[in-house]
N, C-alpha and C positions, 0 to 999 in steps of 0.2 A: 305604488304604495307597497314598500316593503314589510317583511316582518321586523317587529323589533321597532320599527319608525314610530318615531314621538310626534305627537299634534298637539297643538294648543285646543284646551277642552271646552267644545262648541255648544254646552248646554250652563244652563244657569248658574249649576255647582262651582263654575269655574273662577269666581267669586266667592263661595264658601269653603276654601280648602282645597280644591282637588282642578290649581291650573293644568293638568296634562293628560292623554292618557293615551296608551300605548298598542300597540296593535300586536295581536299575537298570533293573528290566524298566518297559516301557513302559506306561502307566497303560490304553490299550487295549484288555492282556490281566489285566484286573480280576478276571475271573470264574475267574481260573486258582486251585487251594488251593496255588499255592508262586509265588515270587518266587526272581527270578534277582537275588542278593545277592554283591558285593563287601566282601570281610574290610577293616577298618580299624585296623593293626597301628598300637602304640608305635613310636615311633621310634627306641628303642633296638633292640626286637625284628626291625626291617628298616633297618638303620642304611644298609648295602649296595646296597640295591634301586635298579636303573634309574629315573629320574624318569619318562619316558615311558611305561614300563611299569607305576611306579608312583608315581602325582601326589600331591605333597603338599596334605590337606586340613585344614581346621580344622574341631575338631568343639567347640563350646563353653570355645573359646578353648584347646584342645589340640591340638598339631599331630600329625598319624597319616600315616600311609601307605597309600595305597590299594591293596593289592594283588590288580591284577587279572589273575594269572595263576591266581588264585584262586577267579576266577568262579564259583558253584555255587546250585542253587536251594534256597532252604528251606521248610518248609510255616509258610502264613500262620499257622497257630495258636501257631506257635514264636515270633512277631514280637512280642511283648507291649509293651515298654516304648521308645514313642517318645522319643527325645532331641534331635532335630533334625533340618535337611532341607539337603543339598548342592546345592539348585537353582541357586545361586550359582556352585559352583563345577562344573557338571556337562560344559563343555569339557572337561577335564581329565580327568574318568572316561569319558566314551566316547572321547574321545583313546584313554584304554588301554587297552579294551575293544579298538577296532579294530585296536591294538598285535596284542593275543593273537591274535585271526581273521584277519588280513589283513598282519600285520607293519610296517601304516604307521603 
């Protein structure tokens, strides 16, 4: 489980707007059973959101919203289904990562 790797989102929401979500923890803390993962909202469903706070990314060739006020860990076993990796675009999510802690 990489940083930057896309999952298909294992909780309810992934039906209401937000199929993806992205893992940002640093590949470092490998040995941890959960990853600190950012939700990857439709763009309808965060049509609103701050760009800063939340950077628009492409997930096979669909454009989502990152939204990293969102931040939360989940347990690796919930991660099943990779669908891509935001290494490309990963400025942009610790951009808003340091948004939410630090306000820059």
């Amino acid at each position: 489980m990489a940083q930057f790797d896309v999952y298909a989102n294992p909780s309810e929401s992934a039906t209401h707007g937000i199929p993806y979500v992205v893992v940002v923890q640093s590949d470092l803390l490998d040995a941890l059973v959960t990853r600190m993962t950012i939700p990857l909202a439709t763009i309808e469903f965060a049509a609103k959101a701050p760009d800063k706070l939340c950077p628009l990314v492409t997930v096979n060739g669909q454009r989502l919203r990152a939204l990293a006020h969102y931040t939360a860990p989940l347990p690796t076993r919930n991660l099943r289904k990779l669908v891509g990796n935001l290494s490309a675009q990963s400025s942009a999510l610790i951009g808003a990562v340091d948004v939410v802690f630090s306000g820059v």
